[in-house]
C-alpha positions as CSV (number, residue, x, y, z in Angstrom):
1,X,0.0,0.0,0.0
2,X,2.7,2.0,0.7
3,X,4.2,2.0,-3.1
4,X,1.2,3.2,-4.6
5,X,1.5,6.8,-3.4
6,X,5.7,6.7,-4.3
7,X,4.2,5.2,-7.4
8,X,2.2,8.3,-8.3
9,X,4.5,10.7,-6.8
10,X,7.4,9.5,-9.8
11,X,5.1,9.9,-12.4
12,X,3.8,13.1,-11.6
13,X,7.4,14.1,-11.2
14,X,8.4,12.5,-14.2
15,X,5.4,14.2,-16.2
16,X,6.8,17.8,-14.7
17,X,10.0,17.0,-16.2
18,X,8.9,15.9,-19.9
19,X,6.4,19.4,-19.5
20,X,9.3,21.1,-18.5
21,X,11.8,20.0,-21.4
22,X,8.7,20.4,-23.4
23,X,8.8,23.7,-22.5
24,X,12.7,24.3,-23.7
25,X,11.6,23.3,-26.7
26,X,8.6,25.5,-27.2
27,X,10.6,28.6,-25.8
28,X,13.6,29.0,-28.7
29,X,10.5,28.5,-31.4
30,X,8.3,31.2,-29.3
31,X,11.1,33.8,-29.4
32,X,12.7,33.3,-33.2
33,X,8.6,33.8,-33.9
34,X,8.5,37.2,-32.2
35,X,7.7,40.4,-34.4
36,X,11.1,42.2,-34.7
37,X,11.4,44.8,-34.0
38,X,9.8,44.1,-30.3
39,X,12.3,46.2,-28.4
40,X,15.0,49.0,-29.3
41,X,17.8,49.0,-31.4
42,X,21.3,49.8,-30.8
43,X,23.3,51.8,-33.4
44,X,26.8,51.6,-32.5
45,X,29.1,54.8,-33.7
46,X,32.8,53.3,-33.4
47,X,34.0,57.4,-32.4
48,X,33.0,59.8,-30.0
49,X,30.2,62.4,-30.7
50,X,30.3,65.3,-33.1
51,X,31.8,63.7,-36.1
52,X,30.6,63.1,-39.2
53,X,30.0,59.2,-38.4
54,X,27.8,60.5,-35.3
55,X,25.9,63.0,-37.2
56,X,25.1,60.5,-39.8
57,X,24.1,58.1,-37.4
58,X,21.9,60.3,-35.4
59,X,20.1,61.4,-38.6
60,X,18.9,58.1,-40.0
61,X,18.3,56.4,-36.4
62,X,15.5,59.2,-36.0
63,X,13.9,58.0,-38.6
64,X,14.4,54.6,-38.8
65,X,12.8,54.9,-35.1
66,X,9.6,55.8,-36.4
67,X,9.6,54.0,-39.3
68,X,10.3,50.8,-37.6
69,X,8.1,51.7,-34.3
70,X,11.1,51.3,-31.7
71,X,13.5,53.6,-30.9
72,X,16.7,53.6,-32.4
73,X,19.5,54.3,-30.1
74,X,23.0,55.4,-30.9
75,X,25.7,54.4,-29.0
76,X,29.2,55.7,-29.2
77,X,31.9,53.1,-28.8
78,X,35.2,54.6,-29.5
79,X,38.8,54.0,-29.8
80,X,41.8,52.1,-31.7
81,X,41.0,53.4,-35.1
82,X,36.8,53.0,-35.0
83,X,38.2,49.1,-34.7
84,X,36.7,48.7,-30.7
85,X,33.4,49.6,-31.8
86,X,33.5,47.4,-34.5
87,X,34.8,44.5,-32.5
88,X,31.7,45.0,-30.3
89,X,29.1,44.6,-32.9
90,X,30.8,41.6,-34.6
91,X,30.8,39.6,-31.1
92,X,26.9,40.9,-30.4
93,X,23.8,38.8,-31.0
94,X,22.7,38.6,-34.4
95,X,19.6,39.0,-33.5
96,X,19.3,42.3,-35.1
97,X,19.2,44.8,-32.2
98,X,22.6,45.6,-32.3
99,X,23.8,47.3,-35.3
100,X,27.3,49.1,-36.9
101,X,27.7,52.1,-38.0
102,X,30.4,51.4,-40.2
103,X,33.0,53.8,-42.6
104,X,35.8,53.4,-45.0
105,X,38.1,53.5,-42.1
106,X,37.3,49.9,-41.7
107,X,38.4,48.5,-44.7
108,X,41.7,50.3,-44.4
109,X,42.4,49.2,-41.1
110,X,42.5,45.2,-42.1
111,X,46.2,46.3,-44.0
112,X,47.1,48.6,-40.9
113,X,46.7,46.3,-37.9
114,X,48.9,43.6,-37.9
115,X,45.7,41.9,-35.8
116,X,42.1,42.2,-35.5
117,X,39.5,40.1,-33.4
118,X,37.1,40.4,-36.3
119,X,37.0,39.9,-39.9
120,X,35.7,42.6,-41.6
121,X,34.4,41.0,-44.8
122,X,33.4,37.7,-43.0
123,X,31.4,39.0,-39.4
124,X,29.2,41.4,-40.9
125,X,26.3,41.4,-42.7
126,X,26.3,44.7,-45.1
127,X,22.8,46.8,-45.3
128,X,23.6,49.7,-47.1
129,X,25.4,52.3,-47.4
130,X,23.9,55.7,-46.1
131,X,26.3,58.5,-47.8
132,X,29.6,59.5,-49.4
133,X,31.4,62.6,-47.8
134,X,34.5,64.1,-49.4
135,X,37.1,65.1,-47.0
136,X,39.2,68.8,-47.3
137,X,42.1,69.4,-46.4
138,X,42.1,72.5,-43.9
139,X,44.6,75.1,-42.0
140,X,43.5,77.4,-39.2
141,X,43.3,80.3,-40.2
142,X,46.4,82.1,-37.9
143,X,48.5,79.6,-40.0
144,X,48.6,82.8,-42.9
145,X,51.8,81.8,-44.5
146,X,49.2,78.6,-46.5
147,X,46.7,80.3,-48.3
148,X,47.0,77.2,-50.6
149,X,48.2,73.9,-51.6
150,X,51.1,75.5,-52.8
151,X,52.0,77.8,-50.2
152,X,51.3,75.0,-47.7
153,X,53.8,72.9,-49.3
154,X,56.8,75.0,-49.5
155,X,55.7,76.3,-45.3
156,X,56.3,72.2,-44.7
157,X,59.4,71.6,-46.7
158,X,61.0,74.0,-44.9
159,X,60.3,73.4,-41.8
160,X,60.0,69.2,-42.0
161,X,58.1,67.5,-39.1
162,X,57.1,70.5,-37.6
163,X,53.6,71.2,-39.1
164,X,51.2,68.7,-37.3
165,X,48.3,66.8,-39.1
166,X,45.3,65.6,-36.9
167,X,43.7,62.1,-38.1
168,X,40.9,60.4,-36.6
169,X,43.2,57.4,-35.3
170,X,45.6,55.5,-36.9
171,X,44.3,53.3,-39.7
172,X,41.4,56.1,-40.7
173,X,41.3,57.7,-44.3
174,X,42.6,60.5,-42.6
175,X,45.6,58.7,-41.7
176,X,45.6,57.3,-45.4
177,X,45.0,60.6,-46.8
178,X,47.7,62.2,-44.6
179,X,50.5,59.7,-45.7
180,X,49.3,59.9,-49.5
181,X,49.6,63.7,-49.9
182,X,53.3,62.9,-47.8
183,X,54.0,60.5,-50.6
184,X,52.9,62.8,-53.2
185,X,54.5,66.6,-52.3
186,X,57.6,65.0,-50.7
187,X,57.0,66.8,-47.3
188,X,57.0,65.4,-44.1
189,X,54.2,66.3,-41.5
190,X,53.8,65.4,-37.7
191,X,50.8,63.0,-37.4
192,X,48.7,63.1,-34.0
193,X,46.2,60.9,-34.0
194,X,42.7,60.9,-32.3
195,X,40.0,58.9,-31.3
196,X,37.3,61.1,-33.6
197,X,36.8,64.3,-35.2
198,X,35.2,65.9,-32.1
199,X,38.5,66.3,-30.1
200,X,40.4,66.6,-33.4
201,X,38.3,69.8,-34.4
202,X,38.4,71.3,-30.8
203,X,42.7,70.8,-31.2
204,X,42.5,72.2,-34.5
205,X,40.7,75.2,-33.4
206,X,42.9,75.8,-30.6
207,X,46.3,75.6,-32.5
208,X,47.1,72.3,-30.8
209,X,47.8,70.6,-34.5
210,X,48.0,72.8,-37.8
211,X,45.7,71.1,-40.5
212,X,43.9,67.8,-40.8
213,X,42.4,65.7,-43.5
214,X,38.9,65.4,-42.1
215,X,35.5,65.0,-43.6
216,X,33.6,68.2,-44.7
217,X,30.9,68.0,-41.8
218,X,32.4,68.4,-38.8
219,X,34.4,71.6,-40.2
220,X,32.3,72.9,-42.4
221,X,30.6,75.3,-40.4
222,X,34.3,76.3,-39.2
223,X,35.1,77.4,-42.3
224,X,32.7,79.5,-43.1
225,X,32.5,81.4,-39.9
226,X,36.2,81.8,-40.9
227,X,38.0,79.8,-38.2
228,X,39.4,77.4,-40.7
229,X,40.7,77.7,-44.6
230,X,40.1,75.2,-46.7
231,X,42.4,74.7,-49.4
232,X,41.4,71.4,-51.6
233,X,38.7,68.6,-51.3
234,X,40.6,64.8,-51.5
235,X,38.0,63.5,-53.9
236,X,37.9,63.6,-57.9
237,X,35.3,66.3,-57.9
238,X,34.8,69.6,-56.2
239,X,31.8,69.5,-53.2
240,X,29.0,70.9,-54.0
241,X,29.1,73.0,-50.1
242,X,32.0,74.0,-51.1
243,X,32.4,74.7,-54.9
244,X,35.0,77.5,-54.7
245,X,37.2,74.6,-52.8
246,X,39.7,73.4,-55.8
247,X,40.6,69.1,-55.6
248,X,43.9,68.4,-55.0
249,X,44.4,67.2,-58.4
250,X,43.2,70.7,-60.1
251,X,46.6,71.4,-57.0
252,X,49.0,69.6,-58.5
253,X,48.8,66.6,-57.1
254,X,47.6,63.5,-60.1
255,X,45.2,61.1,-59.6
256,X,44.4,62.4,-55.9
257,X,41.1,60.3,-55.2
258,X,39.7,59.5,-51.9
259,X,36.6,59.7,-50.1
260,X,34.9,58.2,-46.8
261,X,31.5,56.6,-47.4
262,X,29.4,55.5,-44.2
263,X,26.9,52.4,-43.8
264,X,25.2,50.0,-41.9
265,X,26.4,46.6,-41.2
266,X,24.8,43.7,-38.7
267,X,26.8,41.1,-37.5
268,X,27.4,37.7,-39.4
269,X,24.1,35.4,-38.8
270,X,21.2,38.2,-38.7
271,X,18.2,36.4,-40.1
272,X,17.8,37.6,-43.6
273,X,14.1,38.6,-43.1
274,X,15.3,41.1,-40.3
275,X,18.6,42.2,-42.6
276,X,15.8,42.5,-45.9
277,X,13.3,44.7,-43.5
278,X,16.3,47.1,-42.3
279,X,17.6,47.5,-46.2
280,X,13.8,48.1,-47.2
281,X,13.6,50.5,-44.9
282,X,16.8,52.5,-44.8
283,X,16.8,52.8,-48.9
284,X,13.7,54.6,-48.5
285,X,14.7,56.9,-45.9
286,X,18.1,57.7,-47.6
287,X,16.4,58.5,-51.0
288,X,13.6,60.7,-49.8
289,X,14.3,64.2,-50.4
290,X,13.8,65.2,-46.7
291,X,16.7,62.6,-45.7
292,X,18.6,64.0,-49.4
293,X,18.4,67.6,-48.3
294,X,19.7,66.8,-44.8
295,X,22.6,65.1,-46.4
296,X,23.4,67.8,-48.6
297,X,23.8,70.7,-46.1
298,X,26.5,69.0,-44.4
299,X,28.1,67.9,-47.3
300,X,27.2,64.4,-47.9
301,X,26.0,62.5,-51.0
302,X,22.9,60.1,-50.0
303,X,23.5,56.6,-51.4
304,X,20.9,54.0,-50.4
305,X,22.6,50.9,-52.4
306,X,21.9,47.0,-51.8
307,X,23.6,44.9,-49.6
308,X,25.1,43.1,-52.5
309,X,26.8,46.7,-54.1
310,X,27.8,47.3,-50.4
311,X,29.5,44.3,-49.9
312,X,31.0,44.9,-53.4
313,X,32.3,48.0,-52.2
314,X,34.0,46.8,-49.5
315,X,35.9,44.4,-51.3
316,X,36.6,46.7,-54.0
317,X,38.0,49.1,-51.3
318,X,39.5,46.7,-48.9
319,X,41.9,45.7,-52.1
320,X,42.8,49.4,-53.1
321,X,43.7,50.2,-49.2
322,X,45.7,47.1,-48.8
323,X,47.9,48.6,-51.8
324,X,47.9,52.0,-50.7
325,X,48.8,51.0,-47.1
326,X,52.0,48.6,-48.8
327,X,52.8,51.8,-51.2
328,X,52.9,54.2,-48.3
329,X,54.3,52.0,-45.9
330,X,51.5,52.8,-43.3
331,X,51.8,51.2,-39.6
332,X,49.4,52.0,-36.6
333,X,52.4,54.2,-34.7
């Protein structure tokens, strides 16, 4: 009589634990069922704020908040290049609350760093890419002896390694750019790197480094209240913010090409449905004309292209770095 109740007693516990694993099983297929978005998305921005990366960011994530119903939260992860922040978003969830921010500066800094924790090409999943901003190269303005390309060049050839150049960390286009026009005048500048073009503007206001190499946004409004003096734009063509500017090819200097683009990238393994929606979503944004005229009056071209011509780009670009870098012998310092 006694092994009837022990009797029941096991199978009630045994039932508990088949409900129970039932249960594990039911829960993964419950949550990869949820409507995403259900909560709010992180937009990581691999430099501190003020630069061009954040202003972009900040831009798009307010309306990708509304059109997606969640908010869209930027988050500024910076340091080593805009490599920490990317780092961080390789090793999140790919569950597609946790997104990157990306620029140019990443596919330069595979060739610069002799190691990386992450695999540019291979732990992110390209979205699209939001814009294409030229960079100019600027003086402030109590450096009066460089009113131009020419002028700045004979000022650094005679005084070598004492003009300073301010980058946005070592491996960044600026960087690049810095060492290209080096390469290409035969001068030698100082190069000060930093973690983003906030505290790189604020030095180069204050006389702490001489000229810099940065995207137009973050200066733009510097030089036309007169604070800074532009003398070329780095890319093929002239910006249309600043049309007086000359390129440094029309300078002197042949074949002088290089801009920084910006997109969105979620880490390897994001369910392709999620990827799809934020692609659908950000194309239309970045080709409206509210997002367009945005863009414009800080100096950026909209792009809005597919995953597949992102993830083009980047291998089209990670290529062209890797030779620059070799050619121009650049090493995070």
């Amino acid at each position: 009589m006694l092994k009837q109740p022990f009797a029941i007693g096991r199978r009630r516990a045994l039932a508990g634990t088949a409900l129970a694993a039932l249960g594990l099983c039911i829960a993964p297929w419950a949550t990869a069922q949820e409507p995403w978005p259900a909560k709010p998305i992180s937009l990581v921005v691999p430099f501190p704020s003020g630069g061009t990366t954040d202003v972009l960011a900040r831009t798009l994530a307010d309306a990708l908040s509304k059109a997606l119903g969640q908010p869209v939260i930027v988050e500024s992860k910076p340091g080593a290049g805009a490599t920490l922040g990317a780092d961080y978003v390789a090793k999140a969830r790919p569950d597609g609350y946790t997104l990157l921010m990306g620029a140019v500066h990443h596919t330069i800094a595979t060739s610069v760093y002799k190691k990386l924790p992450y695999d540019f090409q291979k732990d992110f999943a390209p979205i699209t890419t939001v814009a294409m901003v030229p960079n100019v190269l600027v003086v402030n303005a109590s450096l009066t002896p460089a009113k131009s390309v020419a002028e700045l060049v004979a000022l650094a050839k005679a005084s070598p390694k004492e003009l300073a150049y301010g980058s946005n960390g070592n491996g960044t286009a600026q960087h690049l750019i810095g060492t290209q026009f080096q390469a290409s005048t035969g001068v030698k500048l100082l190069h000060v790197p930093y973690k983003g073009s906030g505290p790189l503007t604020t030095d180069l206001l204050g006389g702490q480094v001489d000229m810099s190499f940065d995207t137009i946004t973050p200066v733009l409004q510097h030089i036309k209240g007169g604070k800074l003096r532009a003398l070329a734009v780095t890319t093929a063509k002239r910006s249309a913010v600043l049309p007086e500017v000359p390129t440094l090819e029309e300078a002197g200097l042949k074949g002088f090409d290089i801009g920084t683009w910006f997109g969105v990238l979620a880490p390897a393994g994001t369910p392709k449905d999620i990827t799809a929606k934020l692609h659908i979503e950000m194309a239309r944004i970045i080709k409206s004309p509210e997002f367009a005229e945005r863009m414009r009056a800080i100096g950026a071209d909209p792009i809005g292209d597919s995953s597949a011509e992102m993830a083009a780009r980047i291998r089209e670009e990670t290529a062209k770095f890797a030779r620059l870098v070799k050619e121009g012998k650049v090493a995070v310092e």
